[in-house]
C-alpha positions as CSV (number, residue, x, y, z in Angstrom):
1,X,10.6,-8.3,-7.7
2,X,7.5,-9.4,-5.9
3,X,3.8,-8.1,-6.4
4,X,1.1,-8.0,-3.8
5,X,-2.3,-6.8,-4.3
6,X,-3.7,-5.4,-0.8
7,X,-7.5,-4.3,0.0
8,X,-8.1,-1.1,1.4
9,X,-10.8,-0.5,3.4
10,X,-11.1,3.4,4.2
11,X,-10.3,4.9,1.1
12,X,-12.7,8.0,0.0
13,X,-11.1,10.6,-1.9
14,X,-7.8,11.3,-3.5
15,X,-6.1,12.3,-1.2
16,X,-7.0,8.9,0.7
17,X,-5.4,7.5,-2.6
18,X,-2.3,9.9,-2.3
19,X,-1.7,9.1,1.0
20,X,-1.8,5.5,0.9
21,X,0.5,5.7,-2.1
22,X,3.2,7.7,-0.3
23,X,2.8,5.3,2.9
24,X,4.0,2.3,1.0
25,X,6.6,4.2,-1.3
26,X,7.6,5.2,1.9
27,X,8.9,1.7,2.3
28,X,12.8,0.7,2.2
29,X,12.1,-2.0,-0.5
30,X,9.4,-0.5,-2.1
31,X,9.4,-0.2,-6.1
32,X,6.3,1.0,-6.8
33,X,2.5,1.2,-5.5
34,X,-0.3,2.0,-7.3
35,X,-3.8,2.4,-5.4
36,X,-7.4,2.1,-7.3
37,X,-10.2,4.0,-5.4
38,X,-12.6,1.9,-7.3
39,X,-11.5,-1.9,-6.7
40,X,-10.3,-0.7,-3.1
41,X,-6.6,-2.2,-3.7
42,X,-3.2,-1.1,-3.8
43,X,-0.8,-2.7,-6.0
44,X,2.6,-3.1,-4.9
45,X,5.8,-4.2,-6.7
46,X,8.7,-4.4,-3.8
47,X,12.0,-6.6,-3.0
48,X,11.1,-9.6,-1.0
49,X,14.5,-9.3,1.2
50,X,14.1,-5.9,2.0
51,X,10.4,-6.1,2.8
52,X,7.9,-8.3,4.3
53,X,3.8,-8.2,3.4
54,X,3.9,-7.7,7.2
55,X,5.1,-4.1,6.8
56,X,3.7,-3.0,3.8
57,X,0.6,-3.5,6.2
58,X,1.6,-1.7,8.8
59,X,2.1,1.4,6.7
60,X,-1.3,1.3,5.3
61,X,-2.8,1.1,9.3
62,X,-0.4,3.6,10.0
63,X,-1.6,6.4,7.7
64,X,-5.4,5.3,8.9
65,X,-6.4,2.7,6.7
66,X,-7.4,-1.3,7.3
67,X,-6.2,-3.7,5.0
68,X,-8.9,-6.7,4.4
């Protein structure tokens, strides 16, 4: 299991938080993501040959968020 730490740039409010969250888990490969409002980060546990950091990225971006 890998771990990657992403920043956020967007984030506001909860459900900023929630949706981020449910972006990633939305993931095929995906274990677990766990977004801080206050450091601006998402922290994501996932299987390296089911996943690439290259699409953990596009799901932030696609639910309206930049990752820095």
């Amino acid at each position: 299991m890998e771990q990657q730490i992403l920043k956020i740039d967007g984030m506001s409010c909860a459900h900023c938080k929630k949706r981020v969250e449910e972006a990633l888990q939305g993931v095929q490969g995906v274990k677990s993501a766990e977004v801080s409002l206050e450091k601006e980060e998402a922290i994501v546990s996932y299987d390296a040959s089911l996943v690439q950091e290259a699409e953990l990225v596009e799901a932030v971006e696609e639910a309206g968020y930049e990752v820095i």
